[in-house]
N, CA, C and O atoms as CSV, one atom per row, in Angstrom:
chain,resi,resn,atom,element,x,y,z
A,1,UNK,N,N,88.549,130.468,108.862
A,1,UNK,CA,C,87.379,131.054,108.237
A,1,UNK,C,C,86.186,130.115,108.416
A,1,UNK,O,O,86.269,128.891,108.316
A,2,UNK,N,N,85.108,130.772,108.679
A,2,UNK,CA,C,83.720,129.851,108.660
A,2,UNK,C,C,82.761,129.707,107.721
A,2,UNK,O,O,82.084,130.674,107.371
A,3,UNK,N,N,82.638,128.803,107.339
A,3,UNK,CA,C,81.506,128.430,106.041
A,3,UNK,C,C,80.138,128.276,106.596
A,3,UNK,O,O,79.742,128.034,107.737
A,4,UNK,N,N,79.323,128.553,105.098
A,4,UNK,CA,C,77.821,127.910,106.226
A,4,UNK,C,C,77.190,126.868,105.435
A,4,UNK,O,O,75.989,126.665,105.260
A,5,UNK,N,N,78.131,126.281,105.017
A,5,UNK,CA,C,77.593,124.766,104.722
A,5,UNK,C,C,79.211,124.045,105.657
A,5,UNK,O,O,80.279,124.646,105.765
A,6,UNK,N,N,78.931,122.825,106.132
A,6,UNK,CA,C,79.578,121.606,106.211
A,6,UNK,C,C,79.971,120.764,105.308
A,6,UNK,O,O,80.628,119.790,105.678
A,7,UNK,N,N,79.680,120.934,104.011
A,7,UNK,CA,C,79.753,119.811,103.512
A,7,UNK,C,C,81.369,120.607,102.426
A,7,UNK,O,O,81.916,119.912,101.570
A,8,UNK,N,N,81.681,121.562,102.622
A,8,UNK,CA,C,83.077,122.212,102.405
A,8,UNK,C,C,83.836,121.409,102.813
A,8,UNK,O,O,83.841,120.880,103.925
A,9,UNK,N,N,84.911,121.171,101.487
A,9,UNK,CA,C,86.207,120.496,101.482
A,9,UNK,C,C,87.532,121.374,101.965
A,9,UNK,O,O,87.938,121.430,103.125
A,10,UNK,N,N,88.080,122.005,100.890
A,10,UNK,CA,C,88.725,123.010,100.591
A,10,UNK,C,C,88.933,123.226,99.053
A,10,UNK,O,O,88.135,122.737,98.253
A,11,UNK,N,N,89.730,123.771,98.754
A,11,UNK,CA,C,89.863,124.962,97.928
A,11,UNK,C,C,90.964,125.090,97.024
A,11,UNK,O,O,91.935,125.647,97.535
A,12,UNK,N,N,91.112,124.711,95.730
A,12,UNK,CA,C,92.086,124.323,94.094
A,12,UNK,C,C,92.560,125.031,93.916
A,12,UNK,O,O,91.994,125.955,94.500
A,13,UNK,N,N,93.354,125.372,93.441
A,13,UNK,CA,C,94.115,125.944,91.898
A,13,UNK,C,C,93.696,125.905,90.214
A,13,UNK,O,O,93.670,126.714,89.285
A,14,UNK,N,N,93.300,124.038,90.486
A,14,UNK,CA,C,93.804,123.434,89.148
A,14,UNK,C,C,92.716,122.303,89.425
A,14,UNK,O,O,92.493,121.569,90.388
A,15,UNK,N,N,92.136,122.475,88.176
A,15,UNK,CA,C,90.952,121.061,88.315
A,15,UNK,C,C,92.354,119.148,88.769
A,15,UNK,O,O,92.141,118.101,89.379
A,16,UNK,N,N,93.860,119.838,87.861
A,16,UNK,CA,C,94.319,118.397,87.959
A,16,UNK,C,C,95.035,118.370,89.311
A,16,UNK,O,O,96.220,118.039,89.332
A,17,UNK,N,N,94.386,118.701,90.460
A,17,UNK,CA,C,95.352,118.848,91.837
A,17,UNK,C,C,95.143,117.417,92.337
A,17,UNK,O,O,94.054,116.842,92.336
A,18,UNK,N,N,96.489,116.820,92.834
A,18,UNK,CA,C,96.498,116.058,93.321
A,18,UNK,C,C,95.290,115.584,94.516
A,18,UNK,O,O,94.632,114.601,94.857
A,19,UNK,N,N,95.428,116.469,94.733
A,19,UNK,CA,C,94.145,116.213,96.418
A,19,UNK,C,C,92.689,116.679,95.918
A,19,UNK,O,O,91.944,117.010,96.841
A,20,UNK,N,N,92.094,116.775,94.484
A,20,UNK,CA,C,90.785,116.491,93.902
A,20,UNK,C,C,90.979,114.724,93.830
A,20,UNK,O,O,90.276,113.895,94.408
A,21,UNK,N,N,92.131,114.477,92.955
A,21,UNK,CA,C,92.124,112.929,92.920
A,21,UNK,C,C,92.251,111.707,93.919
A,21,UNK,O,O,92.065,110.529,93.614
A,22,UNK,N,N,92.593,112.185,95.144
A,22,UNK,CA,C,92.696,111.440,96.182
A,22,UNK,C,C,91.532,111.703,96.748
A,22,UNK,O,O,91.139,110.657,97.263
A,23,UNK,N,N,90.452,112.930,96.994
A,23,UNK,CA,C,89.599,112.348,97.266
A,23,UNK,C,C,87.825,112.123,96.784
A,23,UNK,O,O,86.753,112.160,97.389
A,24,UNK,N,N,88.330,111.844,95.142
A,24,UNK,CA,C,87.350,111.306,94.722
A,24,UNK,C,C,87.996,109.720,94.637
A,24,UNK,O,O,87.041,109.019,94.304
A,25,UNK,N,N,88.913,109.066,94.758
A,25,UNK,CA,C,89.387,107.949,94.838
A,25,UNK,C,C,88.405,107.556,96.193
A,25,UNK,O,O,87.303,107.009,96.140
A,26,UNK,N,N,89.145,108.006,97.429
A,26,UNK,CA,C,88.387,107.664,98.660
A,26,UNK,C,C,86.933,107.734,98.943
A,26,UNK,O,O,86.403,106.853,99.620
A,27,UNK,N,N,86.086,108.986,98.341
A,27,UNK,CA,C,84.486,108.864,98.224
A,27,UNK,C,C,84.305,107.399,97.387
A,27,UNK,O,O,84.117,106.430,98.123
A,28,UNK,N,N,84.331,107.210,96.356
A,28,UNK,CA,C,84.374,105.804,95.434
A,28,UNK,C,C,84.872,104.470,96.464
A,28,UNK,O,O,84.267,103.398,96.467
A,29,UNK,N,N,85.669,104.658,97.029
A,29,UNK,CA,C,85.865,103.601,97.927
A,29,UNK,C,C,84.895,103.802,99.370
A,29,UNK,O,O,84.580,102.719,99.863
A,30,UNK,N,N,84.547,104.627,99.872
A,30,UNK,CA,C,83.337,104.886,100.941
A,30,UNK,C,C,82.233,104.143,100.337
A,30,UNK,O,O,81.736,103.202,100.954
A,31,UNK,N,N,81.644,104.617,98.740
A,31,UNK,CA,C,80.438,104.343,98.866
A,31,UNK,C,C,80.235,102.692,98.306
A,31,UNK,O,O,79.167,102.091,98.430
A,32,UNK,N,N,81.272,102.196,97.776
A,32,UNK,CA,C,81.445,100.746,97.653
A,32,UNK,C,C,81.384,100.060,99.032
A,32,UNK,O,O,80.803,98.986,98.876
A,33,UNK,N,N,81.668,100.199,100.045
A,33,UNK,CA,C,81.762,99.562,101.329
A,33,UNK,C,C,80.236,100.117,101.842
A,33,UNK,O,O,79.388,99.511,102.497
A,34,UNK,N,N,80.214,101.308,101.373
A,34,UNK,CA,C,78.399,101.124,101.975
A,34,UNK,C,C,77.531,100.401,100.985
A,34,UNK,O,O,76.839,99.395,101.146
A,35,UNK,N,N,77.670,100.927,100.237
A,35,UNK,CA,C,76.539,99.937,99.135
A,35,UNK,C,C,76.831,97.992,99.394
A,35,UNK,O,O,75.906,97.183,99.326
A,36,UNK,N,N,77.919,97.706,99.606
A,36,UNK,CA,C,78.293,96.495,99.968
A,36,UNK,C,C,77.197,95.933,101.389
A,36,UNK,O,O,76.282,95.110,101.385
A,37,UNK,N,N,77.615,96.551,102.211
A,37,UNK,CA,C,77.455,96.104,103.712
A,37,UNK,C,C,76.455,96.925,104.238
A,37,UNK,O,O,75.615,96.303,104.887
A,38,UNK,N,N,76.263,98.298,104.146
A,38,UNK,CA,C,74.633,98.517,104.677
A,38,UNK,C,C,73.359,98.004,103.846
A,38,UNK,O,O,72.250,97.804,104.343
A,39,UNK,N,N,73.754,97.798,102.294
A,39,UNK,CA,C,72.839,96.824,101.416
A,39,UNK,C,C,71.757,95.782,102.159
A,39,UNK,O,O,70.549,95.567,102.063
A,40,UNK,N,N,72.942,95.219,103.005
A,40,UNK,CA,C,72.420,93.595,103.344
A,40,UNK,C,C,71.263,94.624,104.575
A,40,UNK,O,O,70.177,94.242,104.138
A,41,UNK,N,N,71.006,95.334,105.417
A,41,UNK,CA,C,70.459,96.076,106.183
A,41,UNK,C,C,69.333,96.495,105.559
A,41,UNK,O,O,69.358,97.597,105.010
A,42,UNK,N,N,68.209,95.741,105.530
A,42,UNK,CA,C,66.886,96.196,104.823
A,42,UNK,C,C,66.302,97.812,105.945
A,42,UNK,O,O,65.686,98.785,105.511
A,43,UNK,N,N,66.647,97.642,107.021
A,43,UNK,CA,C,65.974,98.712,108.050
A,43,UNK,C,C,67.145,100.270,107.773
A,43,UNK,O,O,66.704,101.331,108.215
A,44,UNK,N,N,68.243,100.295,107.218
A,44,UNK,CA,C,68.888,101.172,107.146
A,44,UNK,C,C,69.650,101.475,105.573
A,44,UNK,O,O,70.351,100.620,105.032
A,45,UNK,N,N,69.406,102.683,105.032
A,45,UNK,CA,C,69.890,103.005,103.841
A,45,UNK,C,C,71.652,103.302,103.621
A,45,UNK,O,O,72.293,103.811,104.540
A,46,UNK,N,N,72.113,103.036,102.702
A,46,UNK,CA,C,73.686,103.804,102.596
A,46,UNK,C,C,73.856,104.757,102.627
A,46,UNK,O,O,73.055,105.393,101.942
A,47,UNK,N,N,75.113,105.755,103.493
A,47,UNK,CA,C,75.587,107.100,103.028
A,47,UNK,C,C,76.297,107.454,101.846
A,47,UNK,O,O,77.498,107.707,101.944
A,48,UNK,N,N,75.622,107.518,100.540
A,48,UNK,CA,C,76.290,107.676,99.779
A,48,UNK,C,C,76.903,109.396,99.241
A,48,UNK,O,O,76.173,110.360,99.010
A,49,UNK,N,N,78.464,109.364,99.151
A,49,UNK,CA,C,78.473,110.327,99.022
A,49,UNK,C,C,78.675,110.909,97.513
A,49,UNK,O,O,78.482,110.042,96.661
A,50,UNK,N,N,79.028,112.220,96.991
A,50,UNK,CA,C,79.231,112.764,96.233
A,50,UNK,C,C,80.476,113.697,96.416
A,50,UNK,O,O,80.721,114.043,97.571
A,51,UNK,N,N,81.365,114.184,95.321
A,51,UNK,CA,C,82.489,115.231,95.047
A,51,UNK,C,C,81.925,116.333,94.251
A,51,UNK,O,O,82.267,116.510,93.082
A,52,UNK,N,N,81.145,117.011,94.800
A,52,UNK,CA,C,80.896,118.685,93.758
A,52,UNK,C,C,82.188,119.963,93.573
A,52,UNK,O,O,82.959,120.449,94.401
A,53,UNK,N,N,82.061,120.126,92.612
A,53,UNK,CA,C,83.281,121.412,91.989
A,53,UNK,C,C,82.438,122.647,91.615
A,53,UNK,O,O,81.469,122.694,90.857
A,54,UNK,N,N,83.015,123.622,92.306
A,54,UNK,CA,C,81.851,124.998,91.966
A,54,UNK,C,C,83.662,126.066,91.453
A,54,UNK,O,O,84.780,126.099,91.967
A,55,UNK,N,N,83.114,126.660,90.391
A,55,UNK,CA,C,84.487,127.533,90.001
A,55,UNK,C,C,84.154,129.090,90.874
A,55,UNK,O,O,83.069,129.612,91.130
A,56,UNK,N,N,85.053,129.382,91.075
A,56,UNK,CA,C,85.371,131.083,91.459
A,56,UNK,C,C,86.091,131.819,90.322
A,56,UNK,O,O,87.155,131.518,89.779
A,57,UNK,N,N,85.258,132.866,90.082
A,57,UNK,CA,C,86.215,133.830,89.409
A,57,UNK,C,C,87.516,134.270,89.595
A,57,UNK,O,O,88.455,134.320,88.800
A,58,UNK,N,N,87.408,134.679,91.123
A,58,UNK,CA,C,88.732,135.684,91.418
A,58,UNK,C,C,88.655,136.989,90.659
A,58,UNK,O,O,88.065,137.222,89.604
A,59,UNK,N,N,89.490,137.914,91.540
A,59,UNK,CA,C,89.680,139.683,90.460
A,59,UNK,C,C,89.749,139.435,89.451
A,59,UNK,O,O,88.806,139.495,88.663
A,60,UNK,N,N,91.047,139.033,89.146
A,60,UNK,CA,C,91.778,139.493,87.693
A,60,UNK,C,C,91.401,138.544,86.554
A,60,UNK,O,O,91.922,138.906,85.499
A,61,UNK,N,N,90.773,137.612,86.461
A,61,UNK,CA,C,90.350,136.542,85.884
A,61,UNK,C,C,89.580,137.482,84.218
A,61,UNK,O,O,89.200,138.651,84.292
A,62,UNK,N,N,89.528,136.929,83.325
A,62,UNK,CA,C,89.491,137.537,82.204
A,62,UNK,C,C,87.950,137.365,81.284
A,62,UNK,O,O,87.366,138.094,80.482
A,63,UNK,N,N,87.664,135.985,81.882
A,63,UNK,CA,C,86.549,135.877,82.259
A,63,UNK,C,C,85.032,136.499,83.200
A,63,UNK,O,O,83.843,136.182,83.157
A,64,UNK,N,N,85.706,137.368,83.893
A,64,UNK,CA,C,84.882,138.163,84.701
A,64,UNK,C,C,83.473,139.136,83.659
A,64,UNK,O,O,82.264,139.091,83.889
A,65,UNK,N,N,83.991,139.722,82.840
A,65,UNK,CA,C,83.260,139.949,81.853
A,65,UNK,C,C,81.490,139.267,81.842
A,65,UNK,O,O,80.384,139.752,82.078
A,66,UNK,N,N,81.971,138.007,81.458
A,66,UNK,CA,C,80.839,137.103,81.099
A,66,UNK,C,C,79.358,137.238,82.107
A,66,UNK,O,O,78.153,137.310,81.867
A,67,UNK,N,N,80.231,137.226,83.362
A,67,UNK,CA,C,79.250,136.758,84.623
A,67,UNK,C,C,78.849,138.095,85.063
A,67,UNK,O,O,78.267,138.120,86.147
A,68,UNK,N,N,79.108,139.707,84.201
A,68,UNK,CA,C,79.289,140.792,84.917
A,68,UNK,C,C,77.191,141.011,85.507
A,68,UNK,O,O,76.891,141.741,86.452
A,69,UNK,N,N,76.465,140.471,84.954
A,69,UNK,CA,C,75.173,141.073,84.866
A,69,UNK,C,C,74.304,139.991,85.301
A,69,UNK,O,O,73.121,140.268,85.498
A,70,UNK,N,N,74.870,138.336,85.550
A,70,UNK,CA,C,74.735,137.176,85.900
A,70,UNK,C,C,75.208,136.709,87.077
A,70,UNK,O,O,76.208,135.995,86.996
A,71,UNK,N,N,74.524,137.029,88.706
A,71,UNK,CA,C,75.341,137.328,90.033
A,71,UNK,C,C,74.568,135.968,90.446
A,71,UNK,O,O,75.126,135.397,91.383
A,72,UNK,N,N,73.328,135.276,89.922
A,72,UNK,CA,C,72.641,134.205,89.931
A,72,UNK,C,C,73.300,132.916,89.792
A,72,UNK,O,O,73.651,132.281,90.787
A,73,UNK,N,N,73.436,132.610,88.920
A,73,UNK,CA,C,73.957,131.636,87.921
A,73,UNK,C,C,75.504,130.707,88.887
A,73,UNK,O,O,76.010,131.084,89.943
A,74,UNK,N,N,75.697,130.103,88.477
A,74,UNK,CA,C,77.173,128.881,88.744
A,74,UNK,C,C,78.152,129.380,87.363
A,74,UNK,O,O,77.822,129.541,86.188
A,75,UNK,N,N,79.294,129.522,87.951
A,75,UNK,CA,C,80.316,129.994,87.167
A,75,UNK,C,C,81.012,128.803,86.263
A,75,UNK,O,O,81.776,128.097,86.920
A,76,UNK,N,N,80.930,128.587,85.395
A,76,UNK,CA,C,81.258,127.223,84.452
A,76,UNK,C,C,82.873,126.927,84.883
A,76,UNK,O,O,83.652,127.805,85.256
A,77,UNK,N,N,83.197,125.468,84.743
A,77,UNK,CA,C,84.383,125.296,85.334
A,77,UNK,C,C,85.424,126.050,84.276
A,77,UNK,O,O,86.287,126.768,84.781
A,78,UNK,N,N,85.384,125.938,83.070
A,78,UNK,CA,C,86.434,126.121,82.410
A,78,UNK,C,C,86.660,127.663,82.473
A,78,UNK,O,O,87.594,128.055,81.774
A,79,UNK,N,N,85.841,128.810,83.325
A,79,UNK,CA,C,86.328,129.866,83.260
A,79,UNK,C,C,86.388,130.287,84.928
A,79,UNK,O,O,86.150,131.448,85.261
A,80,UNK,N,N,86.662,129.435,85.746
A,80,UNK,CA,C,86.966,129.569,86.986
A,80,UNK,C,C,88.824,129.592,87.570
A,80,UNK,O,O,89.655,128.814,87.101
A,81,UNK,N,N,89.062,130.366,88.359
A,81,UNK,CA,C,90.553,130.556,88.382
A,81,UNK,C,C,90.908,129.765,89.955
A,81,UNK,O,O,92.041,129.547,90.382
A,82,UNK,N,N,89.532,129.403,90.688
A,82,UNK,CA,C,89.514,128.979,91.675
A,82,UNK,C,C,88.590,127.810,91.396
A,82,UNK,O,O,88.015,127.824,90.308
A,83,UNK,N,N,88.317,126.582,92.403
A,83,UNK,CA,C,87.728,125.697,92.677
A,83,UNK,C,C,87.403,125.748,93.709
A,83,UNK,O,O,88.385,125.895,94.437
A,84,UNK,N,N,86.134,125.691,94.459
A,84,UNK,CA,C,85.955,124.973,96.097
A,84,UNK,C,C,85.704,123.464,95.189
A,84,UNK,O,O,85.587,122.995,94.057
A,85,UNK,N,N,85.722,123.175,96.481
A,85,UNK,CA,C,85.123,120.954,96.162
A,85,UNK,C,C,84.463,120.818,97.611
A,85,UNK,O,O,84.928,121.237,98.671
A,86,UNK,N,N,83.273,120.132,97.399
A,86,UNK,CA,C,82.422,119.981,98.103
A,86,UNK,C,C,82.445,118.483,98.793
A,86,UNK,O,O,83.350,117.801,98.311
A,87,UNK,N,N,81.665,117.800,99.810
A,87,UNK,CA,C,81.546,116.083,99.589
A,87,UNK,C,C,80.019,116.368,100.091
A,87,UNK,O,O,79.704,117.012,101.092
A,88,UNK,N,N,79.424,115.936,99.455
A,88,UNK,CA,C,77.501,116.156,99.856
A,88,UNK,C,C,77.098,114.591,100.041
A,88,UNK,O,O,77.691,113.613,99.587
A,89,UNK,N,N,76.089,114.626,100.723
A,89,UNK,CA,C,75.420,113.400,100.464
A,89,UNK,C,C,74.376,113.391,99.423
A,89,UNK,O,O,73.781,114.454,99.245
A,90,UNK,N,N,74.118,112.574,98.849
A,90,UNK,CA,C,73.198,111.965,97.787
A,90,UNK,C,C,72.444,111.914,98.362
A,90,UNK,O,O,72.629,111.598,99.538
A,91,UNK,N,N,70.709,112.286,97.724
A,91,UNK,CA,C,69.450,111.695,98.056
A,91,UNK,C,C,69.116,111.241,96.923
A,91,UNK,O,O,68.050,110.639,96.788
C-alpha cells in the first residue's frame, strides 16, 4: 500500500506493543548521538527526530459515535482501536 507522507512507520493494535517501545528507545538513542556530535558542527544542525501516534477508529469501534459530525479533528488516543506511528523530523 502507498502512503503520501514518508514519514509512516506502521501500524498498532495496542498503545503497549512491543515495536512502539523499541522504536521510541532507538529515536532517543538517534537523537543523543546527533545532539552529541553534529553539536560540535557550528555550520550544520542535528536531525532530530520525533515518534507521533494518530488513533483510527475502525468500523465497529463504539466510539465512532463521538467523531460522527467531526471528519476534521484527530481522533483522541484513548478511543482509537488502531494506531499509525509516525517518525517526523523536528523543526
Amino acid at each position: 500500500m502507498k502512503h503520501k507522507t514518508n514519514a509512516y512507520a506502521f501500524t498498532i493494535t495496542s498503545l503497549e506493543d512491543s515495536k512502539l517501545s523499541k522504536l521510541r528507545e532507538d529515536i532517543k538513542l538517534h537523537n543523543k548521538i546527533e545532539k552529541k556530535f553534529v553539536s560540535d558542527d557550528k555550520y550544520s544542525k542535528p536531525s532530530i527526530l520525533r515518534v507521533c501516534v494518530k488513533a483510527r477508529l475502525g468500523k465497529n469501534n463504539p466510539n465512532r459515535a463521538l467523531y460522527k459530525f467531526d471528519w476534521g479533528n484527530s481522533v483522541k488516543l484513548e478511543h482509537g482501536s488502531r494506531f499509525d506511528v509516525y517518525v517526523q523530523n523536528r523543526r
